[in-house]
Biopython code that builds the backbone (N, CA, C, O; Angstrom):
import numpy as np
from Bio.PDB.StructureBuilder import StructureBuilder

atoms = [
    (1, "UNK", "N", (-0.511, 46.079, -52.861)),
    (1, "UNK", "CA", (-1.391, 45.315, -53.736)),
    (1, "UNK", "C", (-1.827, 44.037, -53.010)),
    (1, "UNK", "O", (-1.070, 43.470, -52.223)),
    (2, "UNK", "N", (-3.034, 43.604, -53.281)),
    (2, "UNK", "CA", (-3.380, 42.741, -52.167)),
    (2, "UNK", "C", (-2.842, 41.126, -53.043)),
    (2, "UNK", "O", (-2.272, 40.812, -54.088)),
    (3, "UNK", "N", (-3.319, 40.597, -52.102)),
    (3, "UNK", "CA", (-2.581, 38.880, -52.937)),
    (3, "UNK", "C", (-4.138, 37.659, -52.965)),
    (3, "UNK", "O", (-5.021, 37.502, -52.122)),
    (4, "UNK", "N", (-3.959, 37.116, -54.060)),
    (4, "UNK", "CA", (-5.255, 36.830, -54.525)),
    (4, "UNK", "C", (-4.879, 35.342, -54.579)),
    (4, "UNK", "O", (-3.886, 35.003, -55.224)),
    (5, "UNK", "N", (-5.643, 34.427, -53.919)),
    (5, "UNK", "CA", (-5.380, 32.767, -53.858)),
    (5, "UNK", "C", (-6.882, 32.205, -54.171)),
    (5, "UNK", "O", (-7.673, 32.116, -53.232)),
    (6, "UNK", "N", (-7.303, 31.801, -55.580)),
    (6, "UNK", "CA", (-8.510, 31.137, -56.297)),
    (6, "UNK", "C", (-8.350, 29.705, -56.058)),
    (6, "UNK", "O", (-7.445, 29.166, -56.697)),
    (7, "UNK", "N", (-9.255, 28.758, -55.028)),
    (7, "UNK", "CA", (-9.216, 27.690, -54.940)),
    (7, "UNK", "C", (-10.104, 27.223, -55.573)),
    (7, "UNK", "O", (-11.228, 27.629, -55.276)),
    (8, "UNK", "N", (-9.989, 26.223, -56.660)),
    (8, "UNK", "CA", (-11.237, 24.924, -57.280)),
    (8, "UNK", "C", (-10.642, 24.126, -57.748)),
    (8, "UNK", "O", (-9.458, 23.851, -57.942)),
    (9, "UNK", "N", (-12.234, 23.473, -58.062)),
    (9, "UNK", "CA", (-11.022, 21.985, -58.375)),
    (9, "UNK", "C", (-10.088, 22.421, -60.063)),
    (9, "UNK", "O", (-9.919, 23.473, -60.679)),
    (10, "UNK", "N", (-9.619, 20.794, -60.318)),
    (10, "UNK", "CA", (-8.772, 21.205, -61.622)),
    (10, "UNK", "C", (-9.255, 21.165, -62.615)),
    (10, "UNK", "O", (-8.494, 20.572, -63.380)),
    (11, "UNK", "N", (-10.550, 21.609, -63.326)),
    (11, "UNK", "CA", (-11.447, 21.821, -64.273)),
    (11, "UNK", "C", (-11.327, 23.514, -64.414)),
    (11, "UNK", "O", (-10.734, 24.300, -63.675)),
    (12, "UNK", "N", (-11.893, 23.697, -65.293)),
    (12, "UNK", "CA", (-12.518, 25.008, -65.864)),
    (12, "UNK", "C", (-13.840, 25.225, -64.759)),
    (12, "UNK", "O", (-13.702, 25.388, -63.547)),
    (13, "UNK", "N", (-14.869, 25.191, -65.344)),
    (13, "UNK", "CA", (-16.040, 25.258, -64.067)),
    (13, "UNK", "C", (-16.194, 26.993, -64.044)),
    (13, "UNK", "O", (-15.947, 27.938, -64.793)),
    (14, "UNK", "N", (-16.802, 26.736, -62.594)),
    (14, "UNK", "CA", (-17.242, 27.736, -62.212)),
    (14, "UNK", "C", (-16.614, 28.882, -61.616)),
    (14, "UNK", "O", (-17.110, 29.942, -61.235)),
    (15, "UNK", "N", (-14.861, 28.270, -61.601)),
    (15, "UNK", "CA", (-13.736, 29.289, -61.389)),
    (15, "UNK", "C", (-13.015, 29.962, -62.903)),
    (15, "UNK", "O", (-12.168, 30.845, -63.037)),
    (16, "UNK", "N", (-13.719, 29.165, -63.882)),
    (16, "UNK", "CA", (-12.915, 29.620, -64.891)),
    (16, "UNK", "C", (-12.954, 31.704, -65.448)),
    (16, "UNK", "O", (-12.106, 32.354, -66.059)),
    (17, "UNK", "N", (-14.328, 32.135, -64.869)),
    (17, "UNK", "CA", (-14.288, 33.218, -65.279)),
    (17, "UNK", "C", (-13.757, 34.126, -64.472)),
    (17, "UNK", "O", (-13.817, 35.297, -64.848)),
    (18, "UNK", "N", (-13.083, 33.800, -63.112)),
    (18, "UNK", "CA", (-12.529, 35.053, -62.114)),
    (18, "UNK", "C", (-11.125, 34.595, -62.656)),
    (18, "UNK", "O", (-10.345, 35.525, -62.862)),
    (19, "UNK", "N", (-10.589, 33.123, -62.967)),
    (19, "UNK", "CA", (-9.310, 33.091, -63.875)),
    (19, "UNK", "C", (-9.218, 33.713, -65.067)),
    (19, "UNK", "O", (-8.063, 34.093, -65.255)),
    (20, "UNK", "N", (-10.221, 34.073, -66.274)),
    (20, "UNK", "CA", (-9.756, 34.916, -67.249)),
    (20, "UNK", "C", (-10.112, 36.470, -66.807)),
    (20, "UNK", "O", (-9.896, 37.277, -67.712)),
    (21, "UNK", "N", (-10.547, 36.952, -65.749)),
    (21, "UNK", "CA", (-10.388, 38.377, -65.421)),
    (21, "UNK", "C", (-8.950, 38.613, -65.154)),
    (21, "UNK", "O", (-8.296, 39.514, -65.679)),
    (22, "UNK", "N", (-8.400, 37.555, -64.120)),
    (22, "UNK", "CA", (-6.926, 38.287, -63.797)),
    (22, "UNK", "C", (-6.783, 37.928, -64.566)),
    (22, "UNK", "O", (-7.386, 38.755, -65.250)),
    (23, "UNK", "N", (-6.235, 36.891, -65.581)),
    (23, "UNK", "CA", (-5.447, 36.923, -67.103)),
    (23, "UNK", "C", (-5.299, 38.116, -67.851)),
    (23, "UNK", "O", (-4.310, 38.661, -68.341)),
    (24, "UNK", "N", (-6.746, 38.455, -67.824)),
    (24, "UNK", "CA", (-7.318, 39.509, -69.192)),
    (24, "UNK", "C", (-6.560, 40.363, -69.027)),
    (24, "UNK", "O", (-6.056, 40.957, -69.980)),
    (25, "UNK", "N", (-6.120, 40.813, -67.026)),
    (25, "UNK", "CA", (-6.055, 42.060, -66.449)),
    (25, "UNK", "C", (-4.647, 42.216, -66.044)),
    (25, "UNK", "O", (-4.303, 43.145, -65.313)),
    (26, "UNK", "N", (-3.778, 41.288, -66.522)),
    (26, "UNK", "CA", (-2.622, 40.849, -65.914)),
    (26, "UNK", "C", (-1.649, 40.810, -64.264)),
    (26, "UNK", "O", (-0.573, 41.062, -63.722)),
    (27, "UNK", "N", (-3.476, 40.117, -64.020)),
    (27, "UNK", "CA", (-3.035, 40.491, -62.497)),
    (27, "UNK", "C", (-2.380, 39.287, -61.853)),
    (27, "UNK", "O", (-2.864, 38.240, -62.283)),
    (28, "UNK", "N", (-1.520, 39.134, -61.041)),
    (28, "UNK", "CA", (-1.058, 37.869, -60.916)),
    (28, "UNK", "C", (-1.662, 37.476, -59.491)),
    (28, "UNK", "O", (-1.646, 38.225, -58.515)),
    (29, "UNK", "N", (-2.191, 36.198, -59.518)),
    (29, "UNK", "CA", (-3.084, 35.328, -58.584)),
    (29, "UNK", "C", (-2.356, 33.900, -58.330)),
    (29, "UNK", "O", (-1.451, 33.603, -59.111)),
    (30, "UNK", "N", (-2.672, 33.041, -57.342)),
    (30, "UNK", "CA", (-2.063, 32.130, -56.935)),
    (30, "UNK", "C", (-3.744, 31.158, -57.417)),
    (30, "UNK", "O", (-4.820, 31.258, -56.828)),
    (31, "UNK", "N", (-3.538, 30.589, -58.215)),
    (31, "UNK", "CA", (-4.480, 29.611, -59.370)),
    (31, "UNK", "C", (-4.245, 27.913, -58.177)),
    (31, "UNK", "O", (-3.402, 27.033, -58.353)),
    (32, "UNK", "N", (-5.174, 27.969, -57.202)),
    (32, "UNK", "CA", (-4.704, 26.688, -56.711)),
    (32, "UNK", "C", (-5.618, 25.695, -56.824)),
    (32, "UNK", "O", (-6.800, 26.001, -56.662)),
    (33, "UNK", "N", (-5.261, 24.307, -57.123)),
    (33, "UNK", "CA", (-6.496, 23.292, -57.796)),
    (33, "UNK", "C", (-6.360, 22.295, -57.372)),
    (33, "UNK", "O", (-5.333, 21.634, -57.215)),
    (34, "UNK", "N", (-7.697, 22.021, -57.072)),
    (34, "UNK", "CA", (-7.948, 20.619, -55.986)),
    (34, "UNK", "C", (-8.455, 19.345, -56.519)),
    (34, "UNK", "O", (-9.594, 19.047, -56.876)),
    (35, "UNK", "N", (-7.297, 18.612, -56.497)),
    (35, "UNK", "CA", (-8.303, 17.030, -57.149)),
    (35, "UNK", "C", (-9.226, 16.780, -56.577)),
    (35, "UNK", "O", (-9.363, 16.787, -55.353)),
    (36, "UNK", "N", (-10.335, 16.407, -57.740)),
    (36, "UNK", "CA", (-11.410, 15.507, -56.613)),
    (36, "UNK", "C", (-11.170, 14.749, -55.484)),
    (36, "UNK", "O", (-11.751, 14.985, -54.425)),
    (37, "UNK", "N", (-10.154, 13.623, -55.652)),
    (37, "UNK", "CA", (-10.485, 12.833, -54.501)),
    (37, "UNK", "C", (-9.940, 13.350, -53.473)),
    (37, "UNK", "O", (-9.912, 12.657, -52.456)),
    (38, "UNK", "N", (-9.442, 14.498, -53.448)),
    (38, "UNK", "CA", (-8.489, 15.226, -51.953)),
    (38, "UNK", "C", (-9.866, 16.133, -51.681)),
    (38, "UNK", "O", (-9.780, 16.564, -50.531)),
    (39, "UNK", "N", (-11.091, 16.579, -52.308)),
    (39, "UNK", "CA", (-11.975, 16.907, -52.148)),
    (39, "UNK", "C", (-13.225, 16.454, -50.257)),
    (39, "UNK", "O", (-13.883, 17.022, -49.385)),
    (40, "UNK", "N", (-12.870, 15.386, -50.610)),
    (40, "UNK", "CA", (-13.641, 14.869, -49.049)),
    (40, "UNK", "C", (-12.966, 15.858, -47.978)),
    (40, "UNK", "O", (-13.514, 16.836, -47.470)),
    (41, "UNK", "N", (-11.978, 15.510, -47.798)),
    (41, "UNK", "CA", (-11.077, 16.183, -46.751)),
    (41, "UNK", "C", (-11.511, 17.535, -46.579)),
    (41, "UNK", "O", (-12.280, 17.705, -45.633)),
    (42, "UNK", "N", (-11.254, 18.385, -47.155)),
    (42, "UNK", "CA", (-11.514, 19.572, -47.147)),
    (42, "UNK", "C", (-12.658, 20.564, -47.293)),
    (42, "UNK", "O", (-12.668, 21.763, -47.012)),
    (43, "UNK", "N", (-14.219, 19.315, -48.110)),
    (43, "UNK", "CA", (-15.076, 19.977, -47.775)),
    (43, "UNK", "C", (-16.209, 20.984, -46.540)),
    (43, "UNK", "O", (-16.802, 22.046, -46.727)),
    (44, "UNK", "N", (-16.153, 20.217, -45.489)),
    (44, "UNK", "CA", (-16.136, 20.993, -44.491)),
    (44, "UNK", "C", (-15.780, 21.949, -43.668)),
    (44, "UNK", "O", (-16.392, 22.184, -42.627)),
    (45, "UNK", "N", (-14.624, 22.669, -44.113)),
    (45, "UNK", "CA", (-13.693, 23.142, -43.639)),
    (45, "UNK", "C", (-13.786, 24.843, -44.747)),
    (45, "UNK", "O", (-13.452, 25.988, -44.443)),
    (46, "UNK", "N", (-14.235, 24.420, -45.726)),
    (46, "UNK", "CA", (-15.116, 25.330, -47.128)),
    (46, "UNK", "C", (-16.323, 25.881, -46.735)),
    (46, "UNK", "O", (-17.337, 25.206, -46.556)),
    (47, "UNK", "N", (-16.234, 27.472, -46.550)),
    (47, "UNK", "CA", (-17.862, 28.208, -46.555)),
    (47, "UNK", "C", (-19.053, 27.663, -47.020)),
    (47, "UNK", "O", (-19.226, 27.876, -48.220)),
    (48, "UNK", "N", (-19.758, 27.154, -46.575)),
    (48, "UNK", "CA", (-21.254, 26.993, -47.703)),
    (48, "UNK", "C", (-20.336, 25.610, -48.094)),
    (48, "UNK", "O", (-20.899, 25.253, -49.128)),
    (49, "UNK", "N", (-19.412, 24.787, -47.887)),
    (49, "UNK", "CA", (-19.067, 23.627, -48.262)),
    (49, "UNK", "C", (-18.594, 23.523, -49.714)),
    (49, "UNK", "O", (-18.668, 22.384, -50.175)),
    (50, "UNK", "N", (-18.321, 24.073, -50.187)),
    (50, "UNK", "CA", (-18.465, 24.328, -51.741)),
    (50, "UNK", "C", (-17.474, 25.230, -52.258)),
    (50, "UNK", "O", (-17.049, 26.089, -51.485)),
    (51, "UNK", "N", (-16.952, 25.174, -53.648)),
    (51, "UNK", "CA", (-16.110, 25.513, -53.994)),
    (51, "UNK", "C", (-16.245, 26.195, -55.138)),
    (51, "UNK", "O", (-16.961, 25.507, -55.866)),
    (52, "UNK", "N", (-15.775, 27.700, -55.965)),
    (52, "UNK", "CA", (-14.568, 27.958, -55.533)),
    (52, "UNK", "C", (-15.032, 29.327, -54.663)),
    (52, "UNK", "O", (-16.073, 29.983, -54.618)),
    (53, "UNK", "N", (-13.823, 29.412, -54.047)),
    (53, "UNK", "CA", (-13.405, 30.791, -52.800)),
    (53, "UNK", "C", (-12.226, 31.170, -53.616)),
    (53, "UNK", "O", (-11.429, 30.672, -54.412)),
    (54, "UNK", "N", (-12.539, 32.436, -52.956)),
    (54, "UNK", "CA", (-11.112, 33.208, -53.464)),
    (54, "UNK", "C", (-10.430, 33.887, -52.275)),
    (54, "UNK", "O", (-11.210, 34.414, -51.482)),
    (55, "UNK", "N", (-9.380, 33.959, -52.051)),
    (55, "UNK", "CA", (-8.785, 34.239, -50.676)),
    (55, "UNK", "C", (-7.806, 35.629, -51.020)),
    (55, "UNK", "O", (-6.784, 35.699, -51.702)),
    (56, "UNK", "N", (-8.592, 36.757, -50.222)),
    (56, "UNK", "CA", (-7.889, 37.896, -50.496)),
    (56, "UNK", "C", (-7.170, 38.447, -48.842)),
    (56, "UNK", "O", (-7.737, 38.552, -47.754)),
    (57, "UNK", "N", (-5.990, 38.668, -49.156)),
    (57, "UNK", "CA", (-5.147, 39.112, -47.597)),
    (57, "UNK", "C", (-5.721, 38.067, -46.698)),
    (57, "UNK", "O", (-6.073, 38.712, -45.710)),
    (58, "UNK", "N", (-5.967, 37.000, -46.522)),
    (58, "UNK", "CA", (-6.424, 35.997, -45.932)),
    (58, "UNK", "C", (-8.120, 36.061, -45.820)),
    (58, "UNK", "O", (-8.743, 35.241, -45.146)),
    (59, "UNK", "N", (-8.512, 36.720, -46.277)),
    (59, "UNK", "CA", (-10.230, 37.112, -46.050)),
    (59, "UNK", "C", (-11.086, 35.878, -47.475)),
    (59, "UNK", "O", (-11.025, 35.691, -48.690)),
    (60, "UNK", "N", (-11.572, 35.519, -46.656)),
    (60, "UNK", "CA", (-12.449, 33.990, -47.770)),
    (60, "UNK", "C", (-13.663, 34.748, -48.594)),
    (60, "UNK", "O", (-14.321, 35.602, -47.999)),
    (61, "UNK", "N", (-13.879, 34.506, -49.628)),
    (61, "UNK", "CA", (-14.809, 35.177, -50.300)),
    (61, "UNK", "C", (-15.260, 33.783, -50.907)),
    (61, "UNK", "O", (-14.465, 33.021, -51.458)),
    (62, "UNK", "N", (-16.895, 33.467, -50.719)),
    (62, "UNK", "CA", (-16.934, 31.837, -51.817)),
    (62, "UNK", "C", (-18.123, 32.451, -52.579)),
    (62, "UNK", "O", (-18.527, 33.517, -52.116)),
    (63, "UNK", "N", (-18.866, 31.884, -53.857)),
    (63, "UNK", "CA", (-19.901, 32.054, -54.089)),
    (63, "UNK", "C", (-19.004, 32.137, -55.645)),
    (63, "UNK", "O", (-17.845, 32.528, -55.504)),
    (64, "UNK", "N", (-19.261, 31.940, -56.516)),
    (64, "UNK", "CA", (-18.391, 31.994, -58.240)),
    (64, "UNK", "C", (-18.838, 33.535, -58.936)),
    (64, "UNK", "O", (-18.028, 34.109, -59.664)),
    (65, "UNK", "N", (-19.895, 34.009, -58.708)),
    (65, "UNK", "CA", (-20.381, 34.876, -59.392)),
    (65, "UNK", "C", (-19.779, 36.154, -58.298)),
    (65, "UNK", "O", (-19.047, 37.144, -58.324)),
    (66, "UNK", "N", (-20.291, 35.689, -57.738)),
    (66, "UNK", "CA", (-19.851, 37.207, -56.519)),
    (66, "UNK", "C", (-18.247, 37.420, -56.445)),
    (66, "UNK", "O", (-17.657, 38.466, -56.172)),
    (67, "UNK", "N", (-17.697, 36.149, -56.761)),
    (67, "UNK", "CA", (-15.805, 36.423, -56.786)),
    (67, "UNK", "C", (-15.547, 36.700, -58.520)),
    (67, "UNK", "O", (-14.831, 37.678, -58.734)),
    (68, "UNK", "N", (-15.877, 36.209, -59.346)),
    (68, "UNK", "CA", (-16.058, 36.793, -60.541)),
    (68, "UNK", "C", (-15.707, 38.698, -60.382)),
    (68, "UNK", "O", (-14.683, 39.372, -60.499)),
    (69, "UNK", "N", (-17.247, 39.041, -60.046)),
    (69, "UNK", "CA", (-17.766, 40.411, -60.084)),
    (69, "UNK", "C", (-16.643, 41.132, -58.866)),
    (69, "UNK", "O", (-16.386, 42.331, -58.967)),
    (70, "UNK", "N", (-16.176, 40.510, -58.023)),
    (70, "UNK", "CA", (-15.437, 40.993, -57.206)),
    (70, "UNK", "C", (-14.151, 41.614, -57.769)),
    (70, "UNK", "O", (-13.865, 42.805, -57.894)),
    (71, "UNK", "N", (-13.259, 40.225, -58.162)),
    (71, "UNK", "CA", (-12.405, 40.596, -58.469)),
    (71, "UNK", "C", (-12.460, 41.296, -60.374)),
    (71, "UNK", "O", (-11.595, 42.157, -60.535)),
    (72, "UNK", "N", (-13.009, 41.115, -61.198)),
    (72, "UNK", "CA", (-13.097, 42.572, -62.139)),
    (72, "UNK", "C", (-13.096, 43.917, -61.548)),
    (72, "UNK", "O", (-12.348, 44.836, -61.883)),
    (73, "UNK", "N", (-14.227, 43.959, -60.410)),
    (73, "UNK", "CA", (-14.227, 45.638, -59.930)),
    (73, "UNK", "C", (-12.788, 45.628, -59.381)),
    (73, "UNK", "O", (-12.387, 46.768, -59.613)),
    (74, "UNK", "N", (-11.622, 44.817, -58.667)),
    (74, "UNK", "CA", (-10.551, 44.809, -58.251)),
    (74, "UNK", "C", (-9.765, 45.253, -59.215)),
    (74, "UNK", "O", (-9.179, 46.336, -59.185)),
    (75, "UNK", "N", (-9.716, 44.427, -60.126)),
    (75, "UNK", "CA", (-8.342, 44.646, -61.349)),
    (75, "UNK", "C", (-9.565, 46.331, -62.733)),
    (75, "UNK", "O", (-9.365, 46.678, -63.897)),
    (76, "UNK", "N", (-9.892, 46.474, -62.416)),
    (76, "UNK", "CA", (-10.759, 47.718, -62.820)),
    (76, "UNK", "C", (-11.732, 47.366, -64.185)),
    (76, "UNK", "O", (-11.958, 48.242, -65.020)),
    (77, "UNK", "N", (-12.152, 46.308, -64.282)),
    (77, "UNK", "CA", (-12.457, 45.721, -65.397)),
    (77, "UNK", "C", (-14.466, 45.653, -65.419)),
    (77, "UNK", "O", (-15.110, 45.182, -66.357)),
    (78, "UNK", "N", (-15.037, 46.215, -64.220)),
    (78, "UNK", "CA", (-15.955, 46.057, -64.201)),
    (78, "UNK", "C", (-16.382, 47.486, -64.610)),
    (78, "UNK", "O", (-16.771, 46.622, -65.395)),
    (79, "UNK", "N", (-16.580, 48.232, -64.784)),
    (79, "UNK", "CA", (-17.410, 49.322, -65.789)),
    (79, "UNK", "C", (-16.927, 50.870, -65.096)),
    (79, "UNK", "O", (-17.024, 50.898, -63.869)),
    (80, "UNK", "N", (-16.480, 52.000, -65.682)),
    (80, "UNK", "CA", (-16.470, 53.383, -65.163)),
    (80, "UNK", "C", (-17.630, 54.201, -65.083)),
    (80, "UNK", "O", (-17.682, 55.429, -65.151)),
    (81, "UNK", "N", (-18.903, 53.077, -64.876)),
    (81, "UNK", "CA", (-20.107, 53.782, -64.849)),
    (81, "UNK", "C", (-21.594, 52.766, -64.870)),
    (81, "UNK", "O", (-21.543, 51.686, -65.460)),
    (82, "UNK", "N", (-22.478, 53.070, -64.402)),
    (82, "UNK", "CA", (-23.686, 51.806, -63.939)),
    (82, "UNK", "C", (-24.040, 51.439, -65.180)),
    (82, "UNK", "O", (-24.180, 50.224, -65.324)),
    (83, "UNK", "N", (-24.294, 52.343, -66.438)),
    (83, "UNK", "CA", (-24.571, 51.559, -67.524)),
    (83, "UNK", "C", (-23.146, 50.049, -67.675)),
    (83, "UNK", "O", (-23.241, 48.831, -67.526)),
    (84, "UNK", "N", (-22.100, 50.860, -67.987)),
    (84, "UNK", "CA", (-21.202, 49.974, -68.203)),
    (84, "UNK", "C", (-20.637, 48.409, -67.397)),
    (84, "UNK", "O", (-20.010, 47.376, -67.630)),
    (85, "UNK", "N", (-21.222, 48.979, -66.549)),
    (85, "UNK", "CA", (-21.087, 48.057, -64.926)),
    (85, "UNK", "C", (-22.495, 47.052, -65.177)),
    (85, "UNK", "O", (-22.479, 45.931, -64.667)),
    (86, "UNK", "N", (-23.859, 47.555, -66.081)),
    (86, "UNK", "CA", (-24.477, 46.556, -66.040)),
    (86, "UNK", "C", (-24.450, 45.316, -67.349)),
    (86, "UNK", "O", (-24.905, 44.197, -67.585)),
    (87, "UNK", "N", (-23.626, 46.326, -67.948)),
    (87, "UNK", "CA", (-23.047, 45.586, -69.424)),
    (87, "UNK", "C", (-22.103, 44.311, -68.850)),
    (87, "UNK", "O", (-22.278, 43.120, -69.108)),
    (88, "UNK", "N", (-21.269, 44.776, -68.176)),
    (88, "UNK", "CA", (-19.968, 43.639, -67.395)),
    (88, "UNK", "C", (-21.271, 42.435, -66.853)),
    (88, "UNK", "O", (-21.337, 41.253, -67.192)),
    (89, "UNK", "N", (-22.193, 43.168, -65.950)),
    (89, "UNK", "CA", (-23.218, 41.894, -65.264)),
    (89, "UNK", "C", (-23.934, 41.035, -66.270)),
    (89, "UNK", "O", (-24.481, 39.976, -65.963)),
    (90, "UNK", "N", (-23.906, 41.580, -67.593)),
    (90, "UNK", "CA", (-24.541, 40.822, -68.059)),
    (90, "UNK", "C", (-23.636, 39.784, -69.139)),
    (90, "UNK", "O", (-24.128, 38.939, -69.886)),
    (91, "UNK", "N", (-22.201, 40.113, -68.983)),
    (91, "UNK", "CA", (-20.884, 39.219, -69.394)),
    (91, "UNK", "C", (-21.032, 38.098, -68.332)),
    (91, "UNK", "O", (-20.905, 37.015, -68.904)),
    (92, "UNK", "N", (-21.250, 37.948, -67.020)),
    (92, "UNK", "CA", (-21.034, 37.388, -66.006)),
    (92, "UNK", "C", (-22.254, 36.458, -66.060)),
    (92, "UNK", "O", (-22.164, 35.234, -66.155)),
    (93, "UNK", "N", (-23.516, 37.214, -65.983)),
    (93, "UNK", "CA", (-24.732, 35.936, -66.143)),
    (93, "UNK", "C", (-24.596, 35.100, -67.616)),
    (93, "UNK", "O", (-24.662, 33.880, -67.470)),
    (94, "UNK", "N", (-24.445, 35.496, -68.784)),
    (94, "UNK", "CA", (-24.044, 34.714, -69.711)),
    (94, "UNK", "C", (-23.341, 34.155, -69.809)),
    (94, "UNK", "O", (-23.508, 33.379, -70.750)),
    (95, "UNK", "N", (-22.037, 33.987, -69.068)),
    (95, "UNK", "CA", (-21.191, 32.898, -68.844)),
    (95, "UNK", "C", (-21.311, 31.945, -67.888)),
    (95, "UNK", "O", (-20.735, 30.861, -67.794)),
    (96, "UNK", "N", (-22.539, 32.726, -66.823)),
    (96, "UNK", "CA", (-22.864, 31.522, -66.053)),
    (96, "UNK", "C", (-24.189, 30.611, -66.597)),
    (96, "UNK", "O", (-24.669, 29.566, -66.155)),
    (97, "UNK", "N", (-24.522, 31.359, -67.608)),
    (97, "UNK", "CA", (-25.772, 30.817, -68.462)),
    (97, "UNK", "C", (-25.153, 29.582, -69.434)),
    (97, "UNK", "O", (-25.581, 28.430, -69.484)),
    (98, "UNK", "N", (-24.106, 30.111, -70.135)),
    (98, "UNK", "CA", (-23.552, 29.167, -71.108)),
    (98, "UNK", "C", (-23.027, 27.889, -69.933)),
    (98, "UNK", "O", (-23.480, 26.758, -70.105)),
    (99, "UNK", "N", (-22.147, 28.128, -68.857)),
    (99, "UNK", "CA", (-21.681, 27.000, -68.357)),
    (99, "UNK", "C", (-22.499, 26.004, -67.614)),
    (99, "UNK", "O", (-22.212, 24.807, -67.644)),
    (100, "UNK", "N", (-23.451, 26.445, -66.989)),
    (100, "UNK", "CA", (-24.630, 25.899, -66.705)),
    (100, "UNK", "C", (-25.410, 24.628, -67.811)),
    (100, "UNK", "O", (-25.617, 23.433, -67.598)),
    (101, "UNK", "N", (-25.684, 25.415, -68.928)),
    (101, "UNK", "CA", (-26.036, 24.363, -70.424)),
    (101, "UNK", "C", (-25.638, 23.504, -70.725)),
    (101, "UNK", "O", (-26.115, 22.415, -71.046)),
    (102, "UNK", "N", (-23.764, 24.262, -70.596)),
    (102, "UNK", "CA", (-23.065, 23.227, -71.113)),
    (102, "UNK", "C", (-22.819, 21.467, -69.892)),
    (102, "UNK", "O", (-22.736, 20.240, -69.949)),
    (103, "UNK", "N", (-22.811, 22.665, -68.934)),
    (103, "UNK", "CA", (-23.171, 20.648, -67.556)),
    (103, "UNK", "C", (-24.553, 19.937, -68.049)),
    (103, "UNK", "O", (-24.572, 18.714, -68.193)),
    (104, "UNK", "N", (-25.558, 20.627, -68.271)),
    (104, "UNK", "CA", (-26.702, 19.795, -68.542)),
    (104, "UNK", "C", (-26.492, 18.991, -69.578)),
    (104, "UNK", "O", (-26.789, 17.810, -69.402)),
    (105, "UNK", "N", (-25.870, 19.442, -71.067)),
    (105, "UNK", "CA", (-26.028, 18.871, -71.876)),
    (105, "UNK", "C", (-24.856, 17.269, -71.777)),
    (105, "UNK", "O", (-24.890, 16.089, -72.126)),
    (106, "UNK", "N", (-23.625, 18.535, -70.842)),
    (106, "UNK", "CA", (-22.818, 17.037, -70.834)),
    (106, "UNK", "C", (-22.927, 15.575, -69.534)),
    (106, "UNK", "O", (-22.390, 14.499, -69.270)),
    (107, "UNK", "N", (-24.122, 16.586, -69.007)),
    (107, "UNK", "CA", (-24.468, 15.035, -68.281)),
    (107, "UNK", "C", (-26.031, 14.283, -68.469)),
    (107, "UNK", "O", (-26.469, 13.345, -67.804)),
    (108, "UNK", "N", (-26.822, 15.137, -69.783)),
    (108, "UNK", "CA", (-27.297, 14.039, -70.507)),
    (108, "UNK", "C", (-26.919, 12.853, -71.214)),
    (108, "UNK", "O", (-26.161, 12.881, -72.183)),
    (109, "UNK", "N", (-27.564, 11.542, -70.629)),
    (109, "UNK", "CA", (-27.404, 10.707, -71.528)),
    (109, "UNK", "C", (-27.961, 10.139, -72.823)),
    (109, "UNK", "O", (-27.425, 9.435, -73.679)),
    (110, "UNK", "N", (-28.933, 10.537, -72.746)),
    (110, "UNK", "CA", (-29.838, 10.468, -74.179)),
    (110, "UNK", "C", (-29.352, 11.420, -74.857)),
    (110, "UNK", "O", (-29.181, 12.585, -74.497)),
    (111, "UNK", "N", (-29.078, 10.845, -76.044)),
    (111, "UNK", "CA", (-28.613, 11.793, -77.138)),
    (111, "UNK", "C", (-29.336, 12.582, -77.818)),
    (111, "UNK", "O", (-28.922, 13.651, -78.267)),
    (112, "UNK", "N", (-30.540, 12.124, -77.973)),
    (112, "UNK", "CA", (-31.618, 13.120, -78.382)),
    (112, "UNK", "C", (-31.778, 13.851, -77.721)),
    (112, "UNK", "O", (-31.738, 15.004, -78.149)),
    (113, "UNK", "N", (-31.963, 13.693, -76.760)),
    (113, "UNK", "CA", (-32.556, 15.066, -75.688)),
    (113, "UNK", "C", (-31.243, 16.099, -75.713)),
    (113, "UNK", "O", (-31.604, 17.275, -75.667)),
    (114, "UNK", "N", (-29.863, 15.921, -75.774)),
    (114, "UNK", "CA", (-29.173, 16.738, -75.954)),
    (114, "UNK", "C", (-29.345, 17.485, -77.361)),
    (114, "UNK", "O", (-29.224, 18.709, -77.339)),
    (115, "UNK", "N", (-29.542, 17.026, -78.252)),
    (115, "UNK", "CA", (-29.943, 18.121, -79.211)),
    (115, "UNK", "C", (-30.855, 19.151, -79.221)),
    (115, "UNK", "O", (-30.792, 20.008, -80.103)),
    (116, "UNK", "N", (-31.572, 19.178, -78.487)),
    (116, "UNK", "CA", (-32.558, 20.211, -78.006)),
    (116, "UNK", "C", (-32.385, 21.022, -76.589)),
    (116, "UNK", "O", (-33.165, 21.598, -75.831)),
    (117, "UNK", "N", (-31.094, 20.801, -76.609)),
    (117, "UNK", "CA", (-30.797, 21.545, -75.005)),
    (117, "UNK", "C", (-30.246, 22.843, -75.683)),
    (117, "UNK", "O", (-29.858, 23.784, -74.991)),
]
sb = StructureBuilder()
sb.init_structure("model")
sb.init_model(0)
sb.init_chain("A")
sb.init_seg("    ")
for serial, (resi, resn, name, xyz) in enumerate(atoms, 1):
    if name == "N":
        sb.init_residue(resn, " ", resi, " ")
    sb.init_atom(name, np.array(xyz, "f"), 0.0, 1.0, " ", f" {name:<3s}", serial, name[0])
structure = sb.get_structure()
């Protein structure tokens, strides 16, 4: 069984949905989380600079959506068939749809304008 190490920072974000696949799937992963300010250090040293990666048998995978979709097809959670498999893709863009909103709205400062987000 291979061994699964999810690096981001210590928020929810954009790692939160490859963390509730292994949950869902009871797969056990090494959940590792990076304070911001230890963040400088290590950005360069990060694919594409940016975070999160997921580290399988030592092999770096970064990009949130693509390690998402990765690891479901891993723990078998992504579909036994292309309809079903496009049903899962469209679990994955809606959660990157909702989390997306939800940064805009929470780094509006006008309060009005957040009501219409």
């Amino acid at each position: 069984m291979p061994t699964y190490k999810l690096t981001y920072f210590n928020i929810r974000g954009r790692a939160e949905l490859t963390r509730l696949v292994f949950v869902a799937s009871g797969t056990n992963y090494e959940d590792n989380r990076i304070e911001r300010e230890k963040w400088p250090a290590i950005k360069e040293s990060m694919p594409q600079g940016q975070l999160p990666i997921l580290e399988v048998d030592g092999f770096v995978l970064p990009q949130s959506l693509a390690i998402a979709r990765f690891a479901a097809k891993e723990v078998g959670l992504f579909g036994r068939n292309n309809l079903e498999q496009a049903q899962a893709d469209v679990v994955v863009q809606t959660c990157e749809d909702l989390r997306s909103n939800w940064v805009t709205a929470f780094r509006e400062k006008d309060e009005t304008k957040k009501v219409n987000l």
